[in-house]
Structure formats: structure tokens, C-alpha cells
C-alpha positions as CSV (number, residue, x, y, z in Angstrom):
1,X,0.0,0.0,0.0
2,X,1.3,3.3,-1.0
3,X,1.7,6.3,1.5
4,X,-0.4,8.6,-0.7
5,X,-2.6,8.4,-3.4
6,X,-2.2,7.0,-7.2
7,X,-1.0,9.9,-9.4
8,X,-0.4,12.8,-6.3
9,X,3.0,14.5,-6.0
10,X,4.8,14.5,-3.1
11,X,4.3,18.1,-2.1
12,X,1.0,19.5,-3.7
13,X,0.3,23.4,-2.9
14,X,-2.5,24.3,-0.4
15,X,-4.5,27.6,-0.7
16,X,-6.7,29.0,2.0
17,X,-9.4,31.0,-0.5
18,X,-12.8,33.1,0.4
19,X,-14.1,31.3,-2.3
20,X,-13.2,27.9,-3.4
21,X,-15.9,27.7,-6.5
22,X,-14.0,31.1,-8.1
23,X,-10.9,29.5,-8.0
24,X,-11.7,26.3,-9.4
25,X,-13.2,27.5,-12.1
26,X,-10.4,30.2,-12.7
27,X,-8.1,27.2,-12.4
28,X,-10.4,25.5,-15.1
29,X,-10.5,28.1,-17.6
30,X,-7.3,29.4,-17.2
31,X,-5.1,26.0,-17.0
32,X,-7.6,23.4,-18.2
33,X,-7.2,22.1,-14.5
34,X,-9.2,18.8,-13.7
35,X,-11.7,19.1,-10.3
36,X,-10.7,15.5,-8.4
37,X,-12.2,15.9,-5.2
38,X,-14.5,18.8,-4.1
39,X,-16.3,18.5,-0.4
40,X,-18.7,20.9,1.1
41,X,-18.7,22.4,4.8
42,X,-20.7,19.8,7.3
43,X,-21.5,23.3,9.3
44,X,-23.3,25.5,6.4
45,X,-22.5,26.5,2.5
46,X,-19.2,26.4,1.0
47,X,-16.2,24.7,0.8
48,X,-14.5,22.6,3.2
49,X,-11.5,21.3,0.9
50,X,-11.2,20.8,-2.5
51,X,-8.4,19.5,-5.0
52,X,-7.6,19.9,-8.6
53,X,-4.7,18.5,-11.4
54,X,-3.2,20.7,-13.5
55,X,-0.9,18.5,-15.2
56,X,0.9,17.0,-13.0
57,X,0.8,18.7,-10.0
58,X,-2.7,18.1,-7.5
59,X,-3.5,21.9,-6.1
60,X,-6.1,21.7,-2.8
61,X,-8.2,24.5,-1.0
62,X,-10.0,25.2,1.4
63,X,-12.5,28.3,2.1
64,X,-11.6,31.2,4.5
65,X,-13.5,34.2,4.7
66,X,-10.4,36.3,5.9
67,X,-7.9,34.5,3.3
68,X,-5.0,36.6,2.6
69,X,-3.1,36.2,-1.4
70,X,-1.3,33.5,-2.1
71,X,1.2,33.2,-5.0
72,X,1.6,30.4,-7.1
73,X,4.3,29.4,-9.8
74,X,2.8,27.7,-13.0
75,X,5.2,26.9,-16.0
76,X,2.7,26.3,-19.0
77,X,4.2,26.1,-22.7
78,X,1.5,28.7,-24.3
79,X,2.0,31.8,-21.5
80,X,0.2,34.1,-23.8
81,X,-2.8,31.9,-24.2
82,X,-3.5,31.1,-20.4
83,X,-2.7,35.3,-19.8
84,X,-5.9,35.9,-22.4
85,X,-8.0,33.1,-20.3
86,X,-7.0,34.7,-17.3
87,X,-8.1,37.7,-18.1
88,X,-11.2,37.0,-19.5
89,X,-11.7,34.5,-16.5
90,X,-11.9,37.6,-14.5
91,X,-8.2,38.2,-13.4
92,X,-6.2,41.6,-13.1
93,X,-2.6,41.9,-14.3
94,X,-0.1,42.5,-11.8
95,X,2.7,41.8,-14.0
96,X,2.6,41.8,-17.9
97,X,4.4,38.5,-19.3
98,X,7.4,39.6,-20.4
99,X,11.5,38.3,-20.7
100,X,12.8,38.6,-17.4
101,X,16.0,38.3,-16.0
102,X,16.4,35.1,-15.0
103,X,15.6,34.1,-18.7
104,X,12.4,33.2,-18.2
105,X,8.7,34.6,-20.1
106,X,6.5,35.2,-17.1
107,X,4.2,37.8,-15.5
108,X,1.2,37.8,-12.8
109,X,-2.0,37.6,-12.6
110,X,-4.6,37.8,-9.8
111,X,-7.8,35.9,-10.0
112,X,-11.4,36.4,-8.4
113,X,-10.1,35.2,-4.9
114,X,-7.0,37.3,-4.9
115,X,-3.9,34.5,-5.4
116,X,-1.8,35.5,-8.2
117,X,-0.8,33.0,-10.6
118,X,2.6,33.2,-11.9
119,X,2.7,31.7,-15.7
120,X,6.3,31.2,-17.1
121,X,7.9,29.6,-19.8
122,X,11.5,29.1,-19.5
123,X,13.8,30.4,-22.7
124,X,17.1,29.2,-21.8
């Protein structure tokens, strides 16, 4: 028996969001990300924890009305595509994709619940 389930990374990012549904589906649109596991609060609506692939990497939530940002890393092949989604998913540019200096394409973008994805390409 292994220590954690079929297809999971080792480490897989957890975000505390106000809204778990607005991320999932900014996650959907945005990175074509795949829902595994989505279950609601025992004590009222929402979210209690939720979890989503993208790729190969498993990202889980949970709802927190006071969340604060959280920033996540995401290298994706078409960065210009997923910046258009983004936007029209409802996210605000922090950073314009552009070369930067540690060679990579990358800039930031905020969604509905306030974490800002970081999409990069590496040019090196």
C-alpha cells in the first residue's frame, strides 16, 4: 500500500481562498485544470476542501472568509494563451508577461479570490 494516493506529487500546494468555487473554475478556464475531489462544509454553505490537477501537479483548498493572497508558480508552454483566459476568466494583471531576467517569459496575474498566478515559460 502506497503512503499517498495513485497519481499525487509529493508536495502539492495548499491555498486558504474566500471562495473555493472562483478558483476552481479560474483554475479550469485558465489552466484546463481537472476538479478531483470537491467537499462541502458539514457546518453551512461552502467549501470545506477541494483538490484539482493541473498537469501533474494536484493543487487543494480550502475556504476562509479572511484569506489573505497566495502566489503560485505555474510553467505552461503557451504563456500568452493562459494570460488571455485569465483575463477573460476575471483576473487583473499584476505583472505583464514579459522576458525577465532570470531568462524566463513570465508575468502575474490575480484571480477572483486574490492569489496571483505566476505563468512562465522558461527560454534558456
Amino acid at each position: 500500500m502506497s503512503y499517498k494516493p495513485t497519481g499525487y506529487s509529493t508536495v502539492s500546494p495548499y491555498l486558504l481562498v474566500a471562495d473555493a468555487e472562483a478558483a476552481l473554475g479560474f483554475m479550469e478556464t485558465v489552466f484546463g485544470a481537472e476538479r478531483l475531489r470537491v467537499e462541502p462544509r458539514k457546518d453551512g454553505p461552502g467549501i470545506a476542501h477541494a483538490e484539482a490537477r493541473i498537469d501533474d501537479t494536484v493543487v487543494m483548498m480550502g475556504e476562509m472568509p479572511d484569506a489573505t493572497s497566495a502566489h503560485v508558480h505555474v510553467y505552461r508552454a503557451d504563456v500568452d494563451d493562459c494570460f488571455t483566459r485569465a483575463i477573460g476568466a476575471g483576473g487583473k494583471v499584476v505583472q505583464p508577461a514579459a522576458e525577465q531576467p532570470d531568462g524566463d517569459y513570465r508575468g502575474g496575474v490575480a484571480d477572483p479570490t486574490g492569489t496571483v498566478w505566476w505563468i512562465s515559460s522558461q527560454q534558456g
